[in-house]
FIMARLO-74489 format. One record per atom (N, C-alpha, C): atom name; x, y, z. Coordinates in pm, 1 decimal, padded with zeros to 6 digits. Example, Ala and Ser with C-alpha at 12.3 -4.5 7.8 and 13.67 -1.06 7.14 Angstrom:
% residues 2
<node 'N',<01319.0,-00569.0,00780.0>>
<node 'CA',<01230.0,-00450.0,00780.0>>
<node 'C',<01320.0,-00330.0,00780.0>>
<node 'N',<01285.0,-00225.0,00708.0>>
<node 'CA',<01367.0,-00106.0,00714.0>>
<node 'C',<01290.0,00003.0,00787.0>>
END
This chain:
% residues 59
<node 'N',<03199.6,03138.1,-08555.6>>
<node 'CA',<03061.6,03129.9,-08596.6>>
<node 'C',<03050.2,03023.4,-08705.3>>
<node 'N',<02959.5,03016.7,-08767.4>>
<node 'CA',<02904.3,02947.2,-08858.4>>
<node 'C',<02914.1,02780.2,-08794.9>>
<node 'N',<03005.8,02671.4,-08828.5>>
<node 'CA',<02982.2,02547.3,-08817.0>>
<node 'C',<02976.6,02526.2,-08617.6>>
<node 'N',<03014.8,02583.0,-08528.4>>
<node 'CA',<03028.1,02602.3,-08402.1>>
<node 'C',<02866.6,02613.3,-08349.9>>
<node 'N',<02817.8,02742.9,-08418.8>>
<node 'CA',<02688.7,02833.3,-08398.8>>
<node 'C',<02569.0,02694.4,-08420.1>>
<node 'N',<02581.5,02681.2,-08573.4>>
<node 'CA',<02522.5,02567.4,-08634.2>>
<node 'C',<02499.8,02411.6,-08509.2>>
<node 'N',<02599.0,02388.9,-08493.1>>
<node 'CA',<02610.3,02280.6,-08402.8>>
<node 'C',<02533.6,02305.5,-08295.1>>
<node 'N',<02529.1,02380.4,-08190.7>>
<node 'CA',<02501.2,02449.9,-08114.4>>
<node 'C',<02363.0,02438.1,-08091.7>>
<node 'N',<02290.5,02513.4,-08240.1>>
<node 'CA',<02144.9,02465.8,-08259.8>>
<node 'C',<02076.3,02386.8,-08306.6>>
<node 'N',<02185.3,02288.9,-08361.1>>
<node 'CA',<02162.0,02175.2,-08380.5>>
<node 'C',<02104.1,02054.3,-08251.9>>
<node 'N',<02227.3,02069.6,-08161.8>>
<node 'CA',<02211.3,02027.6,-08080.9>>
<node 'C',<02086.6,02052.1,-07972.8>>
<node 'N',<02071.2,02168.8,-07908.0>>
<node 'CA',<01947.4,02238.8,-07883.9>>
<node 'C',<01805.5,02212.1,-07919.7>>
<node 'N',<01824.7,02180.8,-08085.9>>
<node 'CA',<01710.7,02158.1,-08117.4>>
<node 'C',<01646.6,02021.9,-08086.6>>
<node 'N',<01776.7,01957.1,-08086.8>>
<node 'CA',<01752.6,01786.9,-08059.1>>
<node 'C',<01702.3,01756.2,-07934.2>>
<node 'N',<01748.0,01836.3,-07817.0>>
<node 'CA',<01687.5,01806.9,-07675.4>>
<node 'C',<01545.5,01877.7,-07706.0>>
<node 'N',<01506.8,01947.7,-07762.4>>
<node 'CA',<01383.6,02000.6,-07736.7>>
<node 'C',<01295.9,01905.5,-07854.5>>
<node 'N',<01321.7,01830.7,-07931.6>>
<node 'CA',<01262.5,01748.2,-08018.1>>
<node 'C',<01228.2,01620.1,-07917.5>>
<node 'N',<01316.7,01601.2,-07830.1>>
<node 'CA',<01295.4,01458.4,-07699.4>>
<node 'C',<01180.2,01489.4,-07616.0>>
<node 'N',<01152.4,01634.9,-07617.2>>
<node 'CA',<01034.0,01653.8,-07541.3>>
<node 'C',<00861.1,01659.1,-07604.0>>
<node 'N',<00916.2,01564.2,-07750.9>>
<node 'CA',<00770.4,01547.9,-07779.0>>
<node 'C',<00700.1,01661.4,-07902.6>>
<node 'N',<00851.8,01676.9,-07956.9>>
<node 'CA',<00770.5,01753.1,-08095.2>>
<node 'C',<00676.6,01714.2,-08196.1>>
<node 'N',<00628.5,01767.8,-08301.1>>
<node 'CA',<00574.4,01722.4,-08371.5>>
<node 'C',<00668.2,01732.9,-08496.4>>
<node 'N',<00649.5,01636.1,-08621.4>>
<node 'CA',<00715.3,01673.5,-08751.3>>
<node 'C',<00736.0,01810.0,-08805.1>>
<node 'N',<00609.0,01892.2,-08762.6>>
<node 'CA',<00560.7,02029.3,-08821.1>>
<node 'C',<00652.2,02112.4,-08749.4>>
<node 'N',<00676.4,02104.5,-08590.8>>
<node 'CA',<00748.2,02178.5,-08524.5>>
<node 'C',<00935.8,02153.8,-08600.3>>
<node 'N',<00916.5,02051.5,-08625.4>>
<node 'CA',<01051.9,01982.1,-08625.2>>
<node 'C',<01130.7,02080.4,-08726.1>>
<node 'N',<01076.1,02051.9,-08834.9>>
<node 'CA',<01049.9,02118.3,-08953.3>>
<node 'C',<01096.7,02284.4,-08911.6>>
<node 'N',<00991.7,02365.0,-08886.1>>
<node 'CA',<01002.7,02494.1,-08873.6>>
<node 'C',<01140.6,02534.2,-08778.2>>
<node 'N',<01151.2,02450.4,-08648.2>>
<node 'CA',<01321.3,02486.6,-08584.5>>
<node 'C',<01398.8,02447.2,-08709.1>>
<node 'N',<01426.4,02354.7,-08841.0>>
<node 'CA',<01520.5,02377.4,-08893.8>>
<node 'C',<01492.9,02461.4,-08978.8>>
<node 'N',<01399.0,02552.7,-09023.9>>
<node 'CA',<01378.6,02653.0,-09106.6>>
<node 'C',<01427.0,02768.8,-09040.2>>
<node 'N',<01429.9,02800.7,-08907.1>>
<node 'CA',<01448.0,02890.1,-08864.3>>
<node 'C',<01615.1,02894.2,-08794.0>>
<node 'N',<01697.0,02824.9,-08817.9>>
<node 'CA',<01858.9,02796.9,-08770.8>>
<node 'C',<01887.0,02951.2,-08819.3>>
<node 'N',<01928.8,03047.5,-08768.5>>
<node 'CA',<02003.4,03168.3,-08758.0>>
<node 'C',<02133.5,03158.6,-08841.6>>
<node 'N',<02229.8,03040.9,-08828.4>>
<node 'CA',<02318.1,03015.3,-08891.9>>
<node 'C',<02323.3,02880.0,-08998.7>>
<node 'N',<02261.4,02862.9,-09078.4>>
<node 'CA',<02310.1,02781.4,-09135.2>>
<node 'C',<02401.6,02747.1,-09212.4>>
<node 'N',<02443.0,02589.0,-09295.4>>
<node 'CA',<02605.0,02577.5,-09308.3>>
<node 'C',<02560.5,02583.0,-09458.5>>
<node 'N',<02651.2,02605.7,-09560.6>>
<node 'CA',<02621.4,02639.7,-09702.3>>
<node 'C',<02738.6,02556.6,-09712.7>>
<node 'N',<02675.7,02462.4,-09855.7>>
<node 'CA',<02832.7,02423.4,-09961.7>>
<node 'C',<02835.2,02441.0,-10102.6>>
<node 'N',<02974.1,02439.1,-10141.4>>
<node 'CA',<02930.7,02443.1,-10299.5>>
<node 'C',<03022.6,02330.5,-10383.2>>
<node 'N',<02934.3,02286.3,-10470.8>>
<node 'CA',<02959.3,02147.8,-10470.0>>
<node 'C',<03019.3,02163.2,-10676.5>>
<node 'N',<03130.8,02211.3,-10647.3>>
<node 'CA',<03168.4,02228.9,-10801.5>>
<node 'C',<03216.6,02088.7,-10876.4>>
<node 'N',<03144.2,02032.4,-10969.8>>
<node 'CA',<03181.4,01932.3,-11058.1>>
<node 'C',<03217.6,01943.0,-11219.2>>
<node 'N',<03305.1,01855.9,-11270.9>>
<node 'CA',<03320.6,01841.5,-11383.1>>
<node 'C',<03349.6,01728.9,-11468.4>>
<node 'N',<03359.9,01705.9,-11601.7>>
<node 'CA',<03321.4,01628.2,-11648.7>>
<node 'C',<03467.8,01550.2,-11708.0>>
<node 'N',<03479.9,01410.0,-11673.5>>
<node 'CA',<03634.7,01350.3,-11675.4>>
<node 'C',<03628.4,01224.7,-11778.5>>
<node 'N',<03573.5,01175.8,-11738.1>>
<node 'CA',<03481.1,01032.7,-11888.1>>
<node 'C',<03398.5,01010.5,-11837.3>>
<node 'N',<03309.0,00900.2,-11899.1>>
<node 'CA',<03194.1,00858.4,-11905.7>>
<node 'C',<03233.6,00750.0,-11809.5>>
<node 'N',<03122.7,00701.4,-11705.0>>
<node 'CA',<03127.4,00599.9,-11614.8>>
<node 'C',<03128.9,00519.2,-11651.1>>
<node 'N',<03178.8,00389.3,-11582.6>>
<node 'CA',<03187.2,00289.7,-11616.6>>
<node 'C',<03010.6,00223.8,-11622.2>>
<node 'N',<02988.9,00112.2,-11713.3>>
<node 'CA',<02883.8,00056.1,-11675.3>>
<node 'C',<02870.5,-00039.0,-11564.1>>
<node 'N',<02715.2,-00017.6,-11476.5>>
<node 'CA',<02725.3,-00112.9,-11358.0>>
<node 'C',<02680.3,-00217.1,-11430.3>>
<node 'N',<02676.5,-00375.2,-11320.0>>
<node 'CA',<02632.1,-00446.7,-11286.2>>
<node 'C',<02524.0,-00492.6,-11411.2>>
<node 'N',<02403.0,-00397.4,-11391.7>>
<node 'CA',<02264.5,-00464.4,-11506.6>>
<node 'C',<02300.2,-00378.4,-11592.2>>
<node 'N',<02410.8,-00345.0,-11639.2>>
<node 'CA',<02382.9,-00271.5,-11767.0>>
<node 'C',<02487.4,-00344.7,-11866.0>>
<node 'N',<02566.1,-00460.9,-11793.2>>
<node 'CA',<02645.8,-00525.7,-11878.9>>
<node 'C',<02586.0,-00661.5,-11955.8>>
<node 'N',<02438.0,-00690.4,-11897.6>>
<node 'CA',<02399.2,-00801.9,-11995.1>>
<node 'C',<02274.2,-00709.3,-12119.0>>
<node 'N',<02277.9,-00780.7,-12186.5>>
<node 'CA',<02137.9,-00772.6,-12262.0>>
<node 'C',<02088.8,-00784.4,-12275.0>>
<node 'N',<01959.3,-00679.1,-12274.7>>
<node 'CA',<01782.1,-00739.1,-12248.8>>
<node 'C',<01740.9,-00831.5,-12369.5>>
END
């Protein structure tokens, strides 16, 4: 289950989107996925980034 299931109606949803959905419909089949995939996105803090590009001259 889960990423298999997911796919599944993923896919599904896509052939039935070829037949002329609307945004609104589009929308509500992905509100309604039975399985959806969850992540968790743990970060922490290592140094300070480097500066890009426009932040190395001076205004």
């Amino acid at each position: 289950m889960g990423r298999a299931a997911t796919a599944a109606y993923y896919a599904e949803t896509l052939r039935q989107i070829d037949a002329g959905w609307s945004t609104e419909q589009i929308g509500r089949a992905w509100d309604r996925n039975p399985v959806p995939e969850r992540y968790t996105l743990d970060l922490w803090f290592v140094r300070d980034s480097e500066p890009g590009e426009d932040e190395d001259e001076e205004l």
